[in-house]
N, C-alpha and C positions, 0 to 999 in steps of 0.2 A: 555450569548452569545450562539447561535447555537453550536450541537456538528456534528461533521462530521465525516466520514469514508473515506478513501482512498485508492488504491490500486494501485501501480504500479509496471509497468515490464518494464523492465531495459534489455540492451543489454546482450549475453551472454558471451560476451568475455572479460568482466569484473572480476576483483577479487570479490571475494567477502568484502572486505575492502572497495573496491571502489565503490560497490553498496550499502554499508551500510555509507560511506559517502555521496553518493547521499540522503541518508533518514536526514543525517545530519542538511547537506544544508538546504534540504526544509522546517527543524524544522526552521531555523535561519532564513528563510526568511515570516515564521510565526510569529517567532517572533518580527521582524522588525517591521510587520503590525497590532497588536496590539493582536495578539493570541497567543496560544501555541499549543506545540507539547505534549498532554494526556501520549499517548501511543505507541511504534511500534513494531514491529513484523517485522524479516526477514524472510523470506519463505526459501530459498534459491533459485538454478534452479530448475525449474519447463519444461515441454513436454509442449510444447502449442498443442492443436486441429488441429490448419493450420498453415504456416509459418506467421510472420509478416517481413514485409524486407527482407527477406530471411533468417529467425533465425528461426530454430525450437525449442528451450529453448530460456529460460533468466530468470532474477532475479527478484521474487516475492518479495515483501515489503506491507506491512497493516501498514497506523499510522491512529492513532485517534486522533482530534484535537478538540479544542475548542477557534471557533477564528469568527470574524464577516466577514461576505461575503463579504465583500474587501480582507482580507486578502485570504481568500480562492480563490478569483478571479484570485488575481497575482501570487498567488501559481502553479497555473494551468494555467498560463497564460505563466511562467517560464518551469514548464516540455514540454508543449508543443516544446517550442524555445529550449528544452536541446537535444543535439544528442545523451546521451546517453538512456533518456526514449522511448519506444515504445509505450506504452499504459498508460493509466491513466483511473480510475474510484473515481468519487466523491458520494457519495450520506450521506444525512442528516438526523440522526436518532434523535430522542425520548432521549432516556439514551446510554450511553455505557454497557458496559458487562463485569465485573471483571475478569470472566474466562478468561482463552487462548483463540484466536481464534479456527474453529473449524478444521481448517489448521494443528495447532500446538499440536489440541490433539491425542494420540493414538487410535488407531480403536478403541481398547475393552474400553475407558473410553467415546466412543460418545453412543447416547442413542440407543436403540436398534433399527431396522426397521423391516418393518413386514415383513411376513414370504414370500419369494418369492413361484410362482407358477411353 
C-alpha cells in the first residue's frame, strides 16, 4: 500500500486531549477504510505566519499512514467537514523515517547548517 504523511492543525482553544483525540479519530477512520494509522506525532501549539480564521496558534499533529487512496480520500474528505481542523497537508512518500520528526528534535541533535554570512 502507499505510505503517506499528514499534517494538521487543529483549533487553538482546544485541550490538548481533545486534539490528540482528533489524531485518534482519524486513526479509526483509516482504519475503517482498509489502512492504518504507522505513526504520530503531537506538535503541540504552534505561532502560525498569519491568522487562519482568526487564530494565531493551534495544534500541530504529524501521522504517518499506510493506507490505499480511498482511504486517505475520506480521511481528508472528513477533516475538511470537521470544525475543529483548520488546515490539513497530505503528501505521499517513498519510505517513512524511524527518527523523530525533525519538529520533535532538539536544535543540537539536528544536523549542522552552514555557516551564516
Amino acid at each position: 500500500m502507499p505510505l503517506y504523511e499528514h499534517v494538521l492543525i487543529a483549533r487553538q482553544d482546544l485541550s490538548s486531549a481533545q486534539a490528540e483525540g482528533l489524531i485518534e479519530h482519524f486513526g479509526t477512520v483509516l482504519a475503517d477504510n482498509g489502512g492504518k494509522l504507522v505513526d504520530h506525532e503531537y506538535w503541540g501549539v504552534k505561532t502560525m505566519a498569519y491568522k487562519i480564521n482568526k487564530n494565531r496558534k493551534g495544534h500541530y499533529a504529524f501521522l504517518r499512514s499506510d493506507a490505499p487512496s480511498e482511504a486517505v480520500q475520506e480521511m481528508e474528505r472528513l477533516m475538511r467537514l470537521h470544525d475543529d481542523v483548520m488546515r490539513t497537508l497530505t503528501i505521499k512518500v517513498d519510505e517513512h523515517k524511524e527518527l523523530p520528526s525533525v519538529q520533535m528534535q532538539k536544535r543540537d541533535e539536528r544536523a549542522e547548517r552552514r555557516e551564516r554570512r
